[in-house]
TORZAVO-729504 format. One record per atom (N, C-alpha, C): residue number from 1; residue in one letter; atom name; x, y, z. Coordinates in Angstrom, 3 decimals, m for minus. Atoms other than C-alpha are relative to their C-alpha. Layout:
// residues N
<atom><seq>NUM</seq><type>A</type><atom>CA</atom><px>X</px><py>Y</py><pz>Z</pz></atom>
...
// end
This chain:
// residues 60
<atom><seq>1</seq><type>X</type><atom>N</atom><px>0.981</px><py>m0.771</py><pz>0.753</pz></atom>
<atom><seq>1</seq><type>X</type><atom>CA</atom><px>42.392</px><py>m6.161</py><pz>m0.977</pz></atom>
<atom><seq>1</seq><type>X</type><atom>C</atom><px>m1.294</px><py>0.119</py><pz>0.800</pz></atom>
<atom><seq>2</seq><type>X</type><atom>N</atom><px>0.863</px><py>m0.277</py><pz>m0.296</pz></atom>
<atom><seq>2</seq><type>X</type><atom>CA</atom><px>40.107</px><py>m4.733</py><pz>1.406</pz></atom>
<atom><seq>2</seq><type>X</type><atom>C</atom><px>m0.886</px><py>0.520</py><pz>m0.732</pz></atom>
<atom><seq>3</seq><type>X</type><atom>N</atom><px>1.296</px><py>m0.204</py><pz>0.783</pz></atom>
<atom><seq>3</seq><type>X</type><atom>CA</atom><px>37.795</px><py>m3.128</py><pz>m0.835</pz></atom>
<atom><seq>3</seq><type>X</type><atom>C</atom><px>m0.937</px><py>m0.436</py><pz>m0.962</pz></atom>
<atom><seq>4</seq><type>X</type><atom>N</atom><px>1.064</px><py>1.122</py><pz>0.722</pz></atom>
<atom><seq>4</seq><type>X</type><atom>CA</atom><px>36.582</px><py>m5.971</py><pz>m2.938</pz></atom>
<atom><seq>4</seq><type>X</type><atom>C</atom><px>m0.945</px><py>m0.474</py><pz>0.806</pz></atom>
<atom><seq>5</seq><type>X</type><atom>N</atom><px>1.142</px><py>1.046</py><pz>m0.871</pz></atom>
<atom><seq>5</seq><type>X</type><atom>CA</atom><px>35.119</px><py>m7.933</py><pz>0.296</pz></atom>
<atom><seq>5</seq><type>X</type><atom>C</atom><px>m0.982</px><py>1.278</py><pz>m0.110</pz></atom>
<atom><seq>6</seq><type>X</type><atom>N</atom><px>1.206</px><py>m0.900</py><pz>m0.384</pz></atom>
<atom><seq>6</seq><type>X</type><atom>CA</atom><px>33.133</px><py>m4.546</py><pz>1.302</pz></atom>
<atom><seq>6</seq><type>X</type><atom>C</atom><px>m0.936</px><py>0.310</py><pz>m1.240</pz></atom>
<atom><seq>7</seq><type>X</type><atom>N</atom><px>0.682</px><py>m0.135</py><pz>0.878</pz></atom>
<atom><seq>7</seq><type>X</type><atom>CA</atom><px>32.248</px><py>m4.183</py><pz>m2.152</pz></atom>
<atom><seq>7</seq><type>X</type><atom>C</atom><px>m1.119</px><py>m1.056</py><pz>m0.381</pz></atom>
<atom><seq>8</seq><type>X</type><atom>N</atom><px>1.162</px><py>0.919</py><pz>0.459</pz></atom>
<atom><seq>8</seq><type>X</type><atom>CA</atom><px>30.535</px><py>m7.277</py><pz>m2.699</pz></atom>
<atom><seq>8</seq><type>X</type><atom>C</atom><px>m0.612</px><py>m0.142</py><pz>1.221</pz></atom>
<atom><seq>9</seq><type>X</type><atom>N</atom><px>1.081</px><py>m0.168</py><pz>m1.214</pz></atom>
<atom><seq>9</seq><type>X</type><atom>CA</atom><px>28.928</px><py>m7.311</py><pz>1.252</pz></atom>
<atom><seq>9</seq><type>X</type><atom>C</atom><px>m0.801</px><py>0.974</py><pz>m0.893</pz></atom>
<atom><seq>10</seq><type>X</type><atom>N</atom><px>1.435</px><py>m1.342</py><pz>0.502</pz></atom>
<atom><seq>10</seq><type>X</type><atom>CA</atom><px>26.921</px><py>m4.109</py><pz>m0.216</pz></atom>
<atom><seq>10</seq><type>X</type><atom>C</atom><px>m0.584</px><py>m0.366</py><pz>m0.718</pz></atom>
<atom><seq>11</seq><type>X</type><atom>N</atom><px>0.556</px><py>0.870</py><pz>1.171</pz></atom>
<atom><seq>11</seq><type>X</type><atom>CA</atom><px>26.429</px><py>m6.011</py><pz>m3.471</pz></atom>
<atom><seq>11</seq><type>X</type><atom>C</atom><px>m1.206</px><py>m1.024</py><pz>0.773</pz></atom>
<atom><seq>12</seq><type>X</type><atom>N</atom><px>1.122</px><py>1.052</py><pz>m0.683</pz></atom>
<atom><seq>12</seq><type>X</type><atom>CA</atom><px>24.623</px><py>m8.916</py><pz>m1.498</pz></atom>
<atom><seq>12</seq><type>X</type><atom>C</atom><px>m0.758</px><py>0.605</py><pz>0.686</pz></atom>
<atom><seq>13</seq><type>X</type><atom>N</atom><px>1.186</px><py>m0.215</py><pz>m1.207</pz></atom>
<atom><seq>13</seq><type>X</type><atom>CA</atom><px>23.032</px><py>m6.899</py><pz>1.100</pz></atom>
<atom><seq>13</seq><type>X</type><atom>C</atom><px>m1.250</px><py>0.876</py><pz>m0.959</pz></atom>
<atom><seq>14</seq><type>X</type><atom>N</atom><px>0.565</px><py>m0.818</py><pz>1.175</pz></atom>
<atom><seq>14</seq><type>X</type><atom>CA</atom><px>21.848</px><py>m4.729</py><pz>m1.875</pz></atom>
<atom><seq>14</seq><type>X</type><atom>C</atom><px>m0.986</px><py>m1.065</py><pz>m0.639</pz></atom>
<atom><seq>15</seq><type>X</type><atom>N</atom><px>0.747</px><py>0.121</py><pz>1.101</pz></atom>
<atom><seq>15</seq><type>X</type><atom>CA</atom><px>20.638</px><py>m7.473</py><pz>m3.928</pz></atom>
<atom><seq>15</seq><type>X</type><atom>C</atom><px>m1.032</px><py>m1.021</py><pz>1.346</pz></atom>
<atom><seq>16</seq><type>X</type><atom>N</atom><px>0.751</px><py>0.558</py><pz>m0.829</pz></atom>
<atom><seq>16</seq><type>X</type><atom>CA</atom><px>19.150</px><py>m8.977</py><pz>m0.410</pz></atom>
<atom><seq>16</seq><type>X</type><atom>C</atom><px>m1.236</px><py>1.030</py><pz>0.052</pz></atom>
<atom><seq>17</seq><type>X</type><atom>N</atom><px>0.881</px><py>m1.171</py><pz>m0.180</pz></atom>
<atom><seq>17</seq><type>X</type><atom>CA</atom><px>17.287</px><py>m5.721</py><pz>m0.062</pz></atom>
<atom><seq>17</seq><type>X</type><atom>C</atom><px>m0.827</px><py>0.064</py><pz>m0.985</pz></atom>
<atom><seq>18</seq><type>X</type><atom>N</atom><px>1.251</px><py>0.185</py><pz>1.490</pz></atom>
<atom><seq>18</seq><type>X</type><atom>CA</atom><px>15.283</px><py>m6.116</py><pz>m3.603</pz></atom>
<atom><seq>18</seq><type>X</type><atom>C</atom><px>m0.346</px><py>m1.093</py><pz>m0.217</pz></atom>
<atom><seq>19</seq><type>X</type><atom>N</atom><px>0.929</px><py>0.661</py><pz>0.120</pz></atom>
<atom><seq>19</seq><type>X</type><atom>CA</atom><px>14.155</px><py>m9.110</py><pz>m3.084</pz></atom>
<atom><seq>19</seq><type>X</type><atom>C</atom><px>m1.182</px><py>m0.285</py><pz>1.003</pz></atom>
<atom><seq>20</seq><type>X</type><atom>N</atom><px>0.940</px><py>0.010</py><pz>m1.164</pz></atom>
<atom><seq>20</seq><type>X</type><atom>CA</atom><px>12.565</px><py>m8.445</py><pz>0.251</pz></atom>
<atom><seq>20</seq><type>X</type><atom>C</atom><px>m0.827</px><py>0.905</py><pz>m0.202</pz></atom>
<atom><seq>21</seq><type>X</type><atom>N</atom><px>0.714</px><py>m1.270</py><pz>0.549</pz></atom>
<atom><seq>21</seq><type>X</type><atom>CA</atom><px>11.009</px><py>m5.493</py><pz>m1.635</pz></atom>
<atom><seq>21</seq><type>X</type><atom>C</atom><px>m0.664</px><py>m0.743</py><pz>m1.112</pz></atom>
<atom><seq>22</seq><type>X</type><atom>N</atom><px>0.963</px><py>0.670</py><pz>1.267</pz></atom>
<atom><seq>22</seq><type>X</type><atom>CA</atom><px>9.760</px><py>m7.842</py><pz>m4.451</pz></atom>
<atom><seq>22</seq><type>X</type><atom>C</atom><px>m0.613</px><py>m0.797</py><pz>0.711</pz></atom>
<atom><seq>23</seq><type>X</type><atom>N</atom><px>0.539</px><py>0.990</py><pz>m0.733</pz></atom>
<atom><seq>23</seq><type>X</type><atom>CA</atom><px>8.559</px><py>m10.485</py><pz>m1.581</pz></atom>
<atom><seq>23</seq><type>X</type><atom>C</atom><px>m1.301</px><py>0.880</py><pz>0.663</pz></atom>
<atom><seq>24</seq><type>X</type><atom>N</atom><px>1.217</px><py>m0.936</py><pz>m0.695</pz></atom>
<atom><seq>24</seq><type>X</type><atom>CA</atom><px>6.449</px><py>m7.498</py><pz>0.189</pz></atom>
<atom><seq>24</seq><type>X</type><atom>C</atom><px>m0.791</px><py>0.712</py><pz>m1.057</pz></atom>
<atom><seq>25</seq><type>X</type><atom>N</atom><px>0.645</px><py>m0.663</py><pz>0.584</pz></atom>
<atom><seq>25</seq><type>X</type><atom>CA</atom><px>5.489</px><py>m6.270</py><pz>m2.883</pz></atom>
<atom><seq>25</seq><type>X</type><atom>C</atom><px>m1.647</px><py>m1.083</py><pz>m0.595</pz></atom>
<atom><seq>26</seq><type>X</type><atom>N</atom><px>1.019</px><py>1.133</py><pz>0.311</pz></atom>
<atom><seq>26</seq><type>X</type><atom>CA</atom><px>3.810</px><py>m9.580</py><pz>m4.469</pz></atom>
<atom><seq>26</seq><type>X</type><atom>C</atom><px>m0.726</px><py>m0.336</py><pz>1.171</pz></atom>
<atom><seq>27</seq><type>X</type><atom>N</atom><px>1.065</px><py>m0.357</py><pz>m1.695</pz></atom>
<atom><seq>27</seq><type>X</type><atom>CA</atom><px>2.285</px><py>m9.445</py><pz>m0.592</pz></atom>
<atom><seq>27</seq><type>X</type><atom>C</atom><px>m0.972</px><py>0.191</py><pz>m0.789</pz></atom>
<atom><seq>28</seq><type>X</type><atom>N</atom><px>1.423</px><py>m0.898</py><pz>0.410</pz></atom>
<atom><seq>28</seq><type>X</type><atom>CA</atom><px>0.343</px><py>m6.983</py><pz>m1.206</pz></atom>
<atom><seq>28</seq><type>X</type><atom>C</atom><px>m0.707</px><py>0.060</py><pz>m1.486</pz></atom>
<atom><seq>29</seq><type>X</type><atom>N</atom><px>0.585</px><py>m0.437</py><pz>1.348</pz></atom>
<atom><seq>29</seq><type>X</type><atom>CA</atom><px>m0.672</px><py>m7.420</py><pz>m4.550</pz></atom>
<atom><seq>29</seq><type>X</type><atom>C</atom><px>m1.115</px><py>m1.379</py><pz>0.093</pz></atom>
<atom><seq>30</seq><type>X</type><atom>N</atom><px>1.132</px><py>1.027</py><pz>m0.213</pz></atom>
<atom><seq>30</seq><type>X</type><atom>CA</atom><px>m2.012</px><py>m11.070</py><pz>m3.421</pz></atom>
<atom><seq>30</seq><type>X</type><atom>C</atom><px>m1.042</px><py>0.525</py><pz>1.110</pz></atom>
<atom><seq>31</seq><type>X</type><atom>N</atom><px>0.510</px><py>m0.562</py><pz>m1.296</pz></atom>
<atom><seq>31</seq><type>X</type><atom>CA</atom><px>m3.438</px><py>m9.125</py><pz>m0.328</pz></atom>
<atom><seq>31</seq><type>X</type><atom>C</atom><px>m1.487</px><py>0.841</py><pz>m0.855</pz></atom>
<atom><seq>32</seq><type>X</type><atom>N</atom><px>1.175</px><py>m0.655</py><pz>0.341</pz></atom>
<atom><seq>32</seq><type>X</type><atom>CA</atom><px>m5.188</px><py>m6.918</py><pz>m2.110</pz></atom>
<atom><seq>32</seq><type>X</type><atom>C</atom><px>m1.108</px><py>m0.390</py><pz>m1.565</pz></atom>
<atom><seq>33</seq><type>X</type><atom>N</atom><px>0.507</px><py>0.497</py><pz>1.066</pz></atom>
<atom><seq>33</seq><type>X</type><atom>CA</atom><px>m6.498</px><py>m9.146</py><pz>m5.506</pz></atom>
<atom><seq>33</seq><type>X</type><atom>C</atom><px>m1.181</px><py>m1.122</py><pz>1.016</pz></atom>
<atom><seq>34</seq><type>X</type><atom>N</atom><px>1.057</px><py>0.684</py><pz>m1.235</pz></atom>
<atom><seq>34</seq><type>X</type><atom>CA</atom><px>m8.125</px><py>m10.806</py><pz>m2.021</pz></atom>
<atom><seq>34</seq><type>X</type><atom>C</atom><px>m0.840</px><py>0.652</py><pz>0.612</pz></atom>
<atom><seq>35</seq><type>X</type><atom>N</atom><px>0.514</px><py>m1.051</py><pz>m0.703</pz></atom>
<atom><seq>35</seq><type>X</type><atom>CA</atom><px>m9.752</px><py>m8.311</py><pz>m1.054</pz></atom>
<atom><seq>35</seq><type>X</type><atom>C</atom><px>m1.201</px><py>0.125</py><pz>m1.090</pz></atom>
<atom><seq>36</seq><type>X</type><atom>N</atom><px>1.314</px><py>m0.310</py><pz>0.598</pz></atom>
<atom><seq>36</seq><type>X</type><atom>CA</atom><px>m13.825</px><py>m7.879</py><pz>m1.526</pz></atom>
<atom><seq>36</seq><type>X</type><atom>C</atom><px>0.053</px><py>1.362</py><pz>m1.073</pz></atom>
<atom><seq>37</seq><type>X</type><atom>N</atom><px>0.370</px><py>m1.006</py><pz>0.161</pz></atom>
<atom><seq>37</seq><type>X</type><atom>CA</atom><px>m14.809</px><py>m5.761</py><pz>m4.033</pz></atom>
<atom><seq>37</seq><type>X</type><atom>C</atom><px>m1.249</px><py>0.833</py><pz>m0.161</pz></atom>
<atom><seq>38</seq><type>X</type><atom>N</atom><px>1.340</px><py>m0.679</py><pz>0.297</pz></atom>
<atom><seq>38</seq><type>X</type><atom>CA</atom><px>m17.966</px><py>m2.925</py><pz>m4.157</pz></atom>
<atom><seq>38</seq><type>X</type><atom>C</atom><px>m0.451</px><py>m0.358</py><pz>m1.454</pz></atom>
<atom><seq>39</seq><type>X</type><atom>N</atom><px>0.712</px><py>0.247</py><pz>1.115</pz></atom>
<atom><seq>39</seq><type>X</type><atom>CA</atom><px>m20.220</px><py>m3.983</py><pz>m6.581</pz></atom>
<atom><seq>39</seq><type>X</type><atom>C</atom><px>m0.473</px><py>1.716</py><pz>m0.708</pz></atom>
<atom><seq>40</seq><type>X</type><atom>N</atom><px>0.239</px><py>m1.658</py><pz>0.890</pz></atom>
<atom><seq>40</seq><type>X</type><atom>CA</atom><px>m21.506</px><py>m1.067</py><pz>m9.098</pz></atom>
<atom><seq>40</seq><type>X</type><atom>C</atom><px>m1.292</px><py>0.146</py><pz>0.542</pz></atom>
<atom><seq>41</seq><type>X</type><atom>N</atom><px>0.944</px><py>m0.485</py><pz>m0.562</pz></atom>
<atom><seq>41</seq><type>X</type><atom>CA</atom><px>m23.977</px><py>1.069</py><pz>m7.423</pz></atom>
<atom><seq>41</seq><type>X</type><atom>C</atom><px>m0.008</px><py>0.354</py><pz>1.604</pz></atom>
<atom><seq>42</seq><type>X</type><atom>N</atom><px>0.252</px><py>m0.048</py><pz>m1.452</pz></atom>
<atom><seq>42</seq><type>X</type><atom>CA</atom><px>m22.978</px><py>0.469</py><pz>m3.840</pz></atom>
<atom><seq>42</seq><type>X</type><atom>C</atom><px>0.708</px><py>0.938</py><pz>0.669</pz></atom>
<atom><seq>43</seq><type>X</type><atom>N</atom><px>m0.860</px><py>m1.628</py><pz>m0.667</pz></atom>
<atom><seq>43</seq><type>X</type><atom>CA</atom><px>m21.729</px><py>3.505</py><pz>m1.852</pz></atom>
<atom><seq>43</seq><type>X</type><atom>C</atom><px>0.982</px><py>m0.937</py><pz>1.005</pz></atom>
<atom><seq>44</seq><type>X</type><atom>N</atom><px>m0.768</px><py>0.634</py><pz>m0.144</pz></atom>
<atom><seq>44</seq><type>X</type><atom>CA</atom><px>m18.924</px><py>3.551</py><pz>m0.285</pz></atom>
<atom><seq>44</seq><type>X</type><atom>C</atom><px>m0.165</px><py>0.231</py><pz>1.338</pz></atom>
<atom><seq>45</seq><type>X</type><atom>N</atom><px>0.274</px><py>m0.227</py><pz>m1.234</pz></atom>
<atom><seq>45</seq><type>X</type><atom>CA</atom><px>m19.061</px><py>3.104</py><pz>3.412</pz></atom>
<atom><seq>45</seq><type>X</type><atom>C</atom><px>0.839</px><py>0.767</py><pz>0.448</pz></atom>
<atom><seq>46</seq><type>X</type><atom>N</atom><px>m1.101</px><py>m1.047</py><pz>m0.373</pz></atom>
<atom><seq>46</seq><type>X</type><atom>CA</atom><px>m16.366</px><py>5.701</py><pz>4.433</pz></atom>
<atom><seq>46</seq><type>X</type><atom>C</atom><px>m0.724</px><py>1.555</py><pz>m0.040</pz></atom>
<atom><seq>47</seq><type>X</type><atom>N</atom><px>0.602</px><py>m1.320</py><pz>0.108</pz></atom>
<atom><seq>47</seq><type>X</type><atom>CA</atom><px>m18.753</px><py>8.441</py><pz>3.059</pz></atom>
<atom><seq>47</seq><type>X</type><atom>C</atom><px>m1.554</px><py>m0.159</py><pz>m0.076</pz></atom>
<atom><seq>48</seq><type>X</type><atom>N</atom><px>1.342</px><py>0.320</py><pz>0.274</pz></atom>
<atom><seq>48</seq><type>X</type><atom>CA</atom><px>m22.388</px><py>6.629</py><pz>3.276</pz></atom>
<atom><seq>48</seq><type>X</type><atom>C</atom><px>m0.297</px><py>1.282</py><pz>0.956</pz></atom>
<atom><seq>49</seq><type>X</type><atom>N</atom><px>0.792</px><py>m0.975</py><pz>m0.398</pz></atom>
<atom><seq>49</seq><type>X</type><atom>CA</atom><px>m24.664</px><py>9.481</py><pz>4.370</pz></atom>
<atom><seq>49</seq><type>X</type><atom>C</atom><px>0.427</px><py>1.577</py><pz>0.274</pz></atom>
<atom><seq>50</seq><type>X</type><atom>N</atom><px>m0.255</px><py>m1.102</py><pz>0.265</pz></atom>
<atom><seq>50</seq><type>X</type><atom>CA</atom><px>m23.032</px><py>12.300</py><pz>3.558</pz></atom>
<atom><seq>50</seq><type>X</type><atom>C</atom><px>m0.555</px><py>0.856</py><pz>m1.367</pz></atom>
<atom><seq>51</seq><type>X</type><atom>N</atom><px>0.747</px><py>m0.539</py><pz>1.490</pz></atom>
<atom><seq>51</seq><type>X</type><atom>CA</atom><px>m24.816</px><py>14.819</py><pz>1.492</pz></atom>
<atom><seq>51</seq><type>X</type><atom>C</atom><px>0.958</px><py>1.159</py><pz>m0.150</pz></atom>
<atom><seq>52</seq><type>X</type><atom>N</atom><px>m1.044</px><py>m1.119</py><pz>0.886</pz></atom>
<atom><seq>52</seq><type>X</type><atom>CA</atom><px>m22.787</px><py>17.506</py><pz>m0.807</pz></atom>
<atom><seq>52</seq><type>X</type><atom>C</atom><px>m0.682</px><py>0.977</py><pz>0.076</pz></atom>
<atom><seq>53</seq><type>X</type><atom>N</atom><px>0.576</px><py>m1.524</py><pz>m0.056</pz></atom>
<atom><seq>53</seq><type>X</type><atom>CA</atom><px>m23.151</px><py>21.149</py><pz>m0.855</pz></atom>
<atom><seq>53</seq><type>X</type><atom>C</atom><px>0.120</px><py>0.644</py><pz>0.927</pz></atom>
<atom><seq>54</seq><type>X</type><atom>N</atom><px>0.046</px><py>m0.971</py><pz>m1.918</pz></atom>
<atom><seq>54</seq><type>X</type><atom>CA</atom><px>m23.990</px><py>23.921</py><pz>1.980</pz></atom>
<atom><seq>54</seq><type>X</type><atom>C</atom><px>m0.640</px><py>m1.070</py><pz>1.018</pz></atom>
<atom><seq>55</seq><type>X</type><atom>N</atom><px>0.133</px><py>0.285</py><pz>m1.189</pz></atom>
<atom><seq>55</seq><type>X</type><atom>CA</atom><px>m23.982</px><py>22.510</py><pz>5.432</pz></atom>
<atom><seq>55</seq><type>X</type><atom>C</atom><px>m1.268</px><py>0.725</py><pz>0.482</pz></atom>
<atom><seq>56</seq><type>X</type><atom>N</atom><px>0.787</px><py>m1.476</py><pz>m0.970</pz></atom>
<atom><seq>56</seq><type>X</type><atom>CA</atom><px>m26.917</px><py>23.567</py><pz>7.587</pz></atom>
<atom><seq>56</seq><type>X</type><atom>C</atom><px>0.609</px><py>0.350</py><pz>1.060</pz></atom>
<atom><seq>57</seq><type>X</type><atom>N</atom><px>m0.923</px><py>m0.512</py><pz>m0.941</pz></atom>
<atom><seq>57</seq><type>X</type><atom>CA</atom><px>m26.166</px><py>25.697</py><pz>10.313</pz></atom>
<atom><seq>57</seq><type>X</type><atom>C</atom><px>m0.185</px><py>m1.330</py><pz>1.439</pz></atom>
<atom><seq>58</seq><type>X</type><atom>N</atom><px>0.105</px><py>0.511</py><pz>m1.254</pz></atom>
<atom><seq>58</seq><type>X</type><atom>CA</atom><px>m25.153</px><py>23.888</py><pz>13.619</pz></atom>
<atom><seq>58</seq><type>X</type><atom>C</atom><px>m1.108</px><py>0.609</py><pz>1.174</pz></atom>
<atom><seq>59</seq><type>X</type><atom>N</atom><px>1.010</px><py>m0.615</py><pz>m0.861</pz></atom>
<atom><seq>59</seq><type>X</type><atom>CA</atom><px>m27.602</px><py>23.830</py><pz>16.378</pz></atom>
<atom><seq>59</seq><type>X</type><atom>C</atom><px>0.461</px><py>0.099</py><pz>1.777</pz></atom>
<atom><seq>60</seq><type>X</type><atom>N</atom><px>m0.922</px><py>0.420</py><pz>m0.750</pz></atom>
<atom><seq>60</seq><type>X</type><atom>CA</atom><px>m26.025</px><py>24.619</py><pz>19.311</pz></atom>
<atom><seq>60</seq><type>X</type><atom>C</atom><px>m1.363</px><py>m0.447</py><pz>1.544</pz></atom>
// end
C-alpha cells in the first residue's frame, strides 16, 4: 500500500508546515509588541517636514 505512506509524509510535512507558520507568526507579534511606540502628538519621522498641498516651483 503505497499510497498510505505518501499520504501521511504530506500529512506530517503539512502539519510541519503550520507550525513553522504559527512559530514565525508569534515572532513577529512578540517582535513587534517590542517595538517603541510614538507617543500622541509626535510626527512621524518617515514624513517629518513635509508640508501638504501645491509644491513650489523647482529652482533650477
Amino acid at each position: 500500500m503505497q499510497g498510505r505512506s505518501t499520504k501521511r509524509q504530506k500529512e506530517l510535512a503539512r502539519q510541519q508546515h503550520q507550525r513553522e507558520k504559527e512559530a514565525k507568526k508569534n515572532e513577529r507579534a512578540k517582535e513587534k509588541s517590542e517595538r517603541p511606540t510614538r507617543g500622541v502628538g509626535e510626527e512621524d519621522p518617515d514624513i517629518a517636514g513635509i508640508i501638504p498641498g501645491p509644491q513650489p516651483p523647482l529652482e533650477y
